[in-house]
C-alpha positions in Angstrom: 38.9 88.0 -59.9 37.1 84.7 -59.4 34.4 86.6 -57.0 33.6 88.8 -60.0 33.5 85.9 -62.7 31.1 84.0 -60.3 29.0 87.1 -59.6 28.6 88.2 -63.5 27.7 84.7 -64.2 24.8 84.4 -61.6 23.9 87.6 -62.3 23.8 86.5 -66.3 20.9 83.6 -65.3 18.7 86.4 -63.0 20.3 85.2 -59.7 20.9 88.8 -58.2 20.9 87.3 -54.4 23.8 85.0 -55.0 25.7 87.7 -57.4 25.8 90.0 -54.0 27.1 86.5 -52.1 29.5 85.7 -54.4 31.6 89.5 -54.4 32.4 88.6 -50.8 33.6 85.2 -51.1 37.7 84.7 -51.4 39.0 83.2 -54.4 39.2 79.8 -53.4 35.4 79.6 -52.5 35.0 81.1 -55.5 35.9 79.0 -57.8 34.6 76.1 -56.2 31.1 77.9 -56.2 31.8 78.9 -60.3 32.3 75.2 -60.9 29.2 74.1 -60.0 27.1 77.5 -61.3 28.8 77.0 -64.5 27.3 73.5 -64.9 24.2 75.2 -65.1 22.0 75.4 -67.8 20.3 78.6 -68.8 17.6 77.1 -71.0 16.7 74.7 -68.0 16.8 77.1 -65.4 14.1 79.1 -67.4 12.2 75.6 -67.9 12.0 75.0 -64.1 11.2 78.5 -63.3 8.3 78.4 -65.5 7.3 75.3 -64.0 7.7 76.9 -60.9 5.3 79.5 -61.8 2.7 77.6 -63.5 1.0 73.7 -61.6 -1.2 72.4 -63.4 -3.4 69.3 -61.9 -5.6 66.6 -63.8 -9.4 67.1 -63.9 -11.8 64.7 -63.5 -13.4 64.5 -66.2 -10.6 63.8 -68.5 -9.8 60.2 -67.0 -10.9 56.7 -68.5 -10.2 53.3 -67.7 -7.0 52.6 -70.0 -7.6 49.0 -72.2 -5.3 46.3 -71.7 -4.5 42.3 -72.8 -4.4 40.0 -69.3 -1.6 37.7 -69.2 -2.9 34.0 -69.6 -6.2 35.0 -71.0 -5.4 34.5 -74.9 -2.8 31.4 -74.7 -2.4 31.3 -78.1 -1.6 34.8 -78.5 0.5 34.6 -75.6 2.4 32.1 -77.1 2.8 33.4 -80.7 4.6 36.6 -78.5 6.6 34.9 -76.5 8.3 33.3 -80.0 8.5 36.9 -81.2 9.9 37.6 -78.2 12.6 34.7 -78.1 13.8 36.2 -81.5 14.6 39.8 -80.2 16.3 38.4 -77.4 18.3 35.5 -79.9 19.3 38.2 -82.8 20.6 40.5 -79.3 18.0 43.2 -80.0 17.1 43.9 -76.0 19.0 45.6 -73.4 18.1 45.8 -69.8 17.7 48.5 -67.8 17.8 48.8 -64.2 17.3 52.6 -61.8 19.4 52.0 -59.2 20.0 55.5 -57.8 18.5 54.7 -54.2 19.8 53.8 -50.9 18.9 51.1 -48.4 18.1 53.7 -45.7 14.1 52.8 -45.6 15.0 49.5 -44.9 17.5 50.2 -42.1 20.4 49.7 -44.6 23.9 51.7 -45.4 24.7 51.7 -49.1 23.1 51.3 -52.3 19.6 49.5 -52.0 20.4 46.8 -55.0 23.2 45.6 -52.0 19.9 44.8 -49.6 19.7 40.9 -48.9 16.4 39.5 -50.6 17.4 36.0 -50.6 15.2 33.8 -48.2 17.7 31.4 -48.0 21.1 32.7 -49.5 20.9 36.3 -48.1 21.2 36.9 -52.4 21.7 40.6 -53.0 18.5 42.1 -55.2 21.7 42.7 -57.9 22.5 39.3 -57.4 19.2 37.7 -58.1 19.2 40.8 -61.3 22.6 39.7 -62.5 21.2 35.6 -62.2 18.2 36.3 -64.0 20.0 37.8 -66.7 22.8 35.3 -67.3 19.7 32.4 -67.9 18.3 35.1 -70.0 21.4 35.1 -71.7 22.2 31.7 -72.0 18.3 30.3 -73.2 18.9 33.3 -75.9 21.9 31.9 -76.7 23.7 35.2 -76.7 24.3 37.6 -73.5 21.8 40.3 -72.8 23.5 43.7 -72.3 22.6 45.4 -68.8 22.6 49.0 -68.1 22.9 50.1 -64.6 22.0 53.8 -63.5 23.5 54.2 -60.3 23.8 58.1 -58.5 26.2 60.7 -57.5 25.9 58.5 -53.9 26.3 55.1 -54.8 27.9 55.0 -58.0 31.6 54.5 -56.4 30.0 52.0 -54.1 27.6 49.9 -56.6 30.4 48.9 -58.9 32.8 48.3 -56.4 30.1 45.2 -54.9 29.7 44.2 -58.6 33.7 44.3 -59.0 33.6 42.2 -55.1 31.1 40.0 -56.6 32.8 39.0 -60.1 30.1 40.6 -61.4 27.6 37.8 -60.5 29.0 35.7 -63.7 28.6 38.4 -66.0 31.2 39.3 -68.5 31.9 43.2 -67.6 32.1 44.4 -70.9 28.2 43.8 -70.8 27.7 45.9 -68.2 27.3 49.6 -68.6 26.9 51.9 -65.2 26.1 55.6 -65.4 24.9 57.6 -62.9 21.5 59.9 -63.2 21.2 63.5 -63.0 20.7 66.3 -61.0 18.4 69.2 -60.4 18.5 72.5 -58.8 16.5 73.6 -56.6 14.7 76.9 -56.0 12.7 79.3 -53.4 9.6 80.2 -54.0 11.1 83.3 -56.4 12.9 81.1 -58.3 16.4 81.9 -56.9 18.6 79.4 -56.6 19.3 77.1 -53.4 22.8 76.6 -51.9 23.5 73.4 -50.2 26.8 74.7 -48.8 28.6 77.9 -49.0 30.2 77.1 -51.5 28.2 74.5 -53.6 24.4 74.4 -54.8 21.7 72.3 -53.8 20.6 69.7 -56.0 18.2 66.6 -55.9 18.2 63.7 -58.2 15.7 64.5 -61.2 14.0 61.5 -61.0 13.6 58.0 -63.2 12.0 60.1 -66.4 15.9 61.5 -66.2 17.2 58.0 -66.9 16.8 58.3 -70.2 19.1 61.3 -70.8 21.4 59.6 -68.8 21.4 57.1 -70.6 22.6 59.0 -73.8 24.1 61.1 -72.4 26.4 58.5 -71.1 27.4 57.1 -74.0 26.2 53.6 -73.1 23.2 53.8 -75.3 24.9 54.6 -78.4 27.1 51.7 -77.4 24.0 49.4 -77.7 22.8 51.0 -81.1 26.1 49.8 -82.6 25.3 46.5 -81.0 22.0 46.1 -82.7 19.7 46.9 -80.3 15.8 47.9 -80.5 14.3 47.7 -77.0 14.8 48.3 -73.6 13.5 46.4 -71.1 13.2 48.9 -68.2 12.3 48.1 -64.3 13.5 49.0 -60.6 15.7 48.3 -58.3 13.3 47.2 -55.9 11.4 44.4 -57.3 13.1 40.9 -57.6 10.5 39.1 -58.4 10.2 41.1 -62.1 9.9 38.3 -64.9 13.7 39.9 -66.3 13.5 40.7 -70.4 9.8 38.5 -70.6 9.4 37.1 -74.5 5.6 37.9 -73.9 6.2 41.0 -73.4 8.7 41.6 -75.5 6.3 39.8 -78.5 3.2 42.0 -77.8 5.5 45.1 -77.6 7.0 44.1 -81.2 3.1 43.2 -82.7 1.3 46.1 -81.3 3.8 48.2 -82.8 4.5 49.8 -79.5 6.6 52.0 -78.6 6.3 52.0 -74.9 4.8 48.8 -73.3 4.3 48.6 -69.3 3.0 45.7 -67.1 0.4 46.9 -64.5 -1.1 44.5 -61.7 -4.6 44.3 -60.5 -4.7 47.3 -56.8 -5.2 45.1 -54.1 -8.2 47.8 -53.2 -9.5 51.1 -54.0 -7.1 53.0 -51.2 -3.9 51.3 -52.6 -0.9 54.4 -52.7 0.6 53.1 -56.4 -0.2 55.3 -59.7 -2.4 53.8 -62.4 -2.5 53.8 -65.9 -5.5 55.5 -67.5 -6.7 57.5 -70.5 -5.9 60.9 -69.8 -7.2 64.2 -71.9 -7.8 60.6 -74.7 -3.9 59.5 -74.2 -2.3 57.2 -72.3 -0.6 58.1 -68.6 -0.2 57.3 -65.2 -2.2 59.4 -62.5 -1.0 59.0 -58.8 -3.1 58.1 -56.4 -3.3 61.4 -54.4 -4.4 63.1 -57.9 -7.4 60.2 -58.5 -10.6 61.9 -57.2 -12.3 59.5 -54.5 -15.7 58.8 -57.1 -13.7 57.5 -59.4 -11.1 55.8 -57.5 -13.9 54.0 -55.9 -15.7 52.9 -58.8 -16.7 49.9 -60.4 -17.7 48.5 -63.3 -20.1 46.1 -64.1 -18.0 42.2 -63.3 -17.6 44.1 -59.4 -13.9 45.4 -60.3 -12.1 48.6 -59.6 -12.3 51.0 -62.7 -9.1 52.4 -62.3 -7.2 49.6 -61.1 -4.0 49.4 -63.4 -1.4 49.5 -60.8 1.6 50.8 -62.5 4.6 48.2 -61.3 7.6 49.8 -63.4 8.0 47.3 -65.6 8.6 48.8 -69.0 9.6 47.9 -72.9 10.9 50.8 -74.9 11.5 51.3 -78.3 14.9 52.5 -79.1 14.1 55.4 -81.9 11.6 56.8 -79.1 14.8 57.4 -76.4 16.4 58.9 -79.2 13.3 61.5 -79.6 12.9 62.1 -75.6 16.7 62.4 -75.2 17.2 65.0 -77.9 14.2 66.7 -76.2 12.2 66.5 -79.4 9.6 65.0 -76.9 9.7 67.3 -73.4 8.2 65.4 -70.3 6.3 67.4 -67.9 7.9 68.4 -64.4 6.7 67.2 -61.4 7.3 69.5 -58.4 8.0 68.7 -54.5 7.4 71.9 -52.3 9.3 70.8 -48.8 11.5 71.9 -46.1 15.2 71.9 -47.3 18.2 71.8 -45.4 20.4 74.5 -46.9 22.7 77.1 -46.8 21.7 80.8 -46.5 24.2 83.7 -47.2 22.9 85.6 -44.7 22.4 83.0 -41.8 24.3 80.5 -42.6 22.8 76.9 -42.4 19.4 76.8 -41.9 15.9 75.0 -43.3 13.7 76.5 -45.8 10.4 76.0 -48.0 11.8 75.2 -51.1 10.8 73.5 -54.4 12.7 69.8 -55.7 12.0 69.4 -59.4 11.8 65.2 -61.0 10.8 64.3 -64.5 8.9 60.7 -64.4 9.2 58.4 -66.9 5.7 57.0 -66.8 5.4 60.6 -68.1 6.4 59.5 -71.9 3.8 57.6 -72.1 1.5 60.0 -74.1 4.0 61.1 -76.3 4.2 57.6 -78.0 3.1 56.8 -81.4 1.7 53.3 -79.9 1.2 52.0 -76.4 0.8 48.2 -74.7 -0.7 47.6 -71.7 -0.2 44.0 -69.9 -2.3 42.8 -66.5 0.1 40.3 -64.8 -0.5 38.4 -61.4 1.0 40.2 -58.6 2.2 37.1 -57.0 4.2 35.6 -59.8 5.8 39.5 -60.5 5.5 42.4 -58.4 6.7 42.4 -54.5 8.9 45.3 -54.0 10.8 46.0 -51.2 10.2 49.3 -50.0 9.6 49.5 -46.1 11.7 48.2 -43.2 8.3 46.5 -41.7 4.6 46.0 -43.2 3.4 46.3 -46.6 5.6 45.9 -49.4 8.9 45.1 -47.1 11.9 42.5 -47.2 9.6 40.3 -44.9 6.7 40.5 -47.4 8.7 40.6 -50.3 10.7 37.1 -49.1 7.2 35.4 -47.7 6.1 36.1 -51.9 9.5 34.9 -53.4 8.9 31.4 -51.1 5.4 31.4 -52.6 6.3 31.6 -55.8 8.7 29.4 -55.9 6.8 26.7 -54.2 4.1 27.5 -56.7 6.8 26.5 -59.7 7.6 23.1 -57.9 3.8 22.2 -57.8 3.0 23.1 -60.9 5.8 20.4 -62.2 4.1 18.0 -59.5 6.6 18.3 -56.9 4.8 18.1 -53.4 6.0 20.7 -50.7 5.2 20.3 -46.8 2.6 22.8 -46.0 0.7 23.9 -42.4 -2.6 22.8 -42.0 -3.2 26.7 -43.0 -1.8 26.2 -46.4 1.3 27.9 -45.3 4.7 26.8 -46.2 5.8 24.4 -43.4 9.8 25.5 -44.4 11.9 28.3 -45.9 12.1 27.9 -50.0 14.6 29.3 -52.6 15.6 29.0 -56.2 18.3 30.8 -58.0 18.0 32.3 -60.8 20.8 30.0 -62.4 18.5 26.8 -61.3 15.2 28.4 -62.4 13.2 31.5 -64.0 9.8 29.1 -64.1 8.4 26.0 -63.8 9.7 25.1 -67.0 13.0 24.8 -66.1 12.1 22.5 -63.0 10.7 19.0 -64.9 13.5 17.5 -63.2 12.0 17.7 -60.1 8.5 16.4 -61.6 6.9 14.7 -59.0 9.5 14.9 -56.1 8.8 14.8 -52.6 10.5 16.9 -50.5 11.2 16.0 -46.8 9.8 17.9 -44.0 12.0 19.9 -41.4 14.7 20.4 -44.0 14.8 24.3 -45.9 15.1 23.9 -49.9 17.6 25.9 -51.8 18.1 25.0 -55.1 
């Protein structure tokens, strides 16, 4: 009988509770309950349960300032890297990367968040402006850049239906590899398993240090071995104004013989909530802010600056042969646990909501198991303005007020002159495309224009 199947195999991984349910289930319910137990791993049911079982937090005594090269400071190095860089991307040894498991719900959106309008101007989708910025990639490499998209269980239908609505932004399809990330269990505080329905378990998405099993596990990154490539530039959905496959990046990664390479940004102040990178136990990592004791996330050094002030931005370069050795789990990241009220299903009561435990793996995480690490400092304002809030720090408002800035700052670097407020403000909305411009140096056509006042500029 399917009740009996189901019950020996949850009693098999020590989940007595649910063996009792499932005897007085009928034999549809079932087998729709045996489906999703049977996708469960015993070897990573133990794993969580021992996490479970043992937390473990960061003292403070173990944490130094991480070094790192600032952007700008060393031209001529800069410059030697970005021609490095320019060769990875020309012999098509660099992939992108994008985590795109989210939803627009934050920002008072339906669907996947990569749909949000980001465009001042245009209304441009954040996967429009991605998709743009790769095609100029592309075409200054002379050869296209494949793109991996990880999408989720939710938005995975969704996603490539607006690229498929889209044409795919200009890019050739065959470039463009979606897969969606994993899932995770989660359990009570015995370690018994949750059930979401009555016939279905709970699960939460494991997180962006799971991309990277997705990723092979997909298929799509053995597709890009046999394609030559070495690197993966890695970032988030959330971010358009991230400098897409950077050649000075790229170049330091290749001549520090790194294996994992991350851009970090100066905190705006000591009680910013972003992770930072640091030397932790003598290796590098990323400690979150609500783990940084207050003396040393106050501190200073001796120029007046924040010790700890690497603000991890999710901008990532990885070397190929170390996915391999973190997807096989050669390398094991740690797990990161969320103890918090779950809406469930309880055999006994029937829906209900209960302290329970999410488990995530975070790809930050990897960093100390790497043979060599880069660190680059980048200007916020030319790189990082997410959009994470409806209103406020960090939101579409904020995150298009930046993209205008930077844009304008392009224009006048070339010696274009913009209308400004008395305040310095921009006196009118601003956009580029991607396809017009990834810098100033594709904008000496406009060397020394004038642009009329009262009239928006989309270029």
């Amino acid at each position: 009988m399917d009740s009996v199947r189901t019950a020996e195999l949850l009693a098999g991984l020590g989940q007595n509770r649910l063996a009792a349910y499932a005897l007085t289930l009928n034999a549809a319910d079932a087998r729709e309950l045996l489906r999703d137990v049977a996708s469960i791993d015993s070897e990573l049911l133990v794993q969580l349960q021992s996490a479970l079982r043992c937390r473990s937090t960061v003292a403070s005594d173990q944490l130094e300032p991480l070094p790192q090269v600032r952007r700008g400071e060393d031209a001529a190095k800069d410059a030697a890297a970005r021609l490095l860089g320019e060769r990875l991307l020309a012999e098509g040894k660099v992939a992108a990367f994008v985590v795109a498991g989210g939803q627009g719900s934050r920002l008072g959106a339906s669907g996947p968040k990569g749909q949000f309008p980001v465009g001042a101007i245009s209304g441009a989708s954040l996967f429009q402006v991605f998709a743009e910025k790769l095609l100029h990639c592309g075409i200054k490499a002379g050869r296209a850049i494949p793109w991996c998209v990880m999408t989720s269980p939710e938005n995975d239908a969704e996603t490539q239906a607006f690229f498929r609505e889209h044409a795919h932004f200009g890019l050739n399809p065959a470039n463009i590899f979606f897969f969606q990330q994993g899932t995770l269990p989660a359990l009570d505080d015995d370690g018994q398993l949750l059930l979401r329905t009555a016939t279905s378990l709970f699960r939460s998405p494991d997180g962006h240090g799971g991309s990277l099993r997705a990723l092979t596990s997909s298929g799509a990154f053995q597709e890009l071995r046999k394609r030559g490539v070495e690197h993966i530039f890695y970032f988030q959905v959330d971010n358009p104004l991230v400098d897409m496959c950077d050649p000075v990046l790229l170049g330091w990664h290749l001549s520090e013989h790194s294996e994992f390479s991350s851009k970090v940004v100066p905190k705006r102040n000591a009680e910013e909530k972003v992770g930072v990178l640091a030397r932790i136990n003598g290796a590098a990592g990323v400690i979150e802010y609500s783990d940084l004791p207050a003396a040393l996330r106050d501190s200073r050094d001796e120029s007046g600056q924040l010790r700890f002030r690497a603000g991890n931005i999710a901008v990532h370069v990885l070397d190929c042969g170390f996915v391999e050795r973190i997807a096989s789990g050669s390398l094991q990241l740690p797990w990161h646990l969320a103890r918090k009220e779950i809406a469930c299903f309880d055999p006994t009561t029937g829906p209900m909501t209960r302290v329970g435990t999410k488990f995530e793996l975070f790809i930050f995480d990897a960093l100390p198991l790497a043979q060599g690490t880069f660190v680059m400092e980048v200007e916020r304002s030319a790189e990082f303005s997410p959009v994470k809030n409806r209103s406020g720090a960090d939101s579409v408002e904020t995150c298009r007020r930046d993209s205008m800035e930077l844009h304008a700052a392009w224009l006048e670097r070339v010696g274009a002159r913009i209308p400004r407020n008395p305040d310095g403000s921009l006196a009118l909305s601003i956009e580029i495309s991607p396809r017009t411009a990834l810098g100033p140096e594709d904008l000496e056509r406009y060397r020394d224009h004038v642009f009329p006042s009262g009239q928006d500029i989309l270029l």
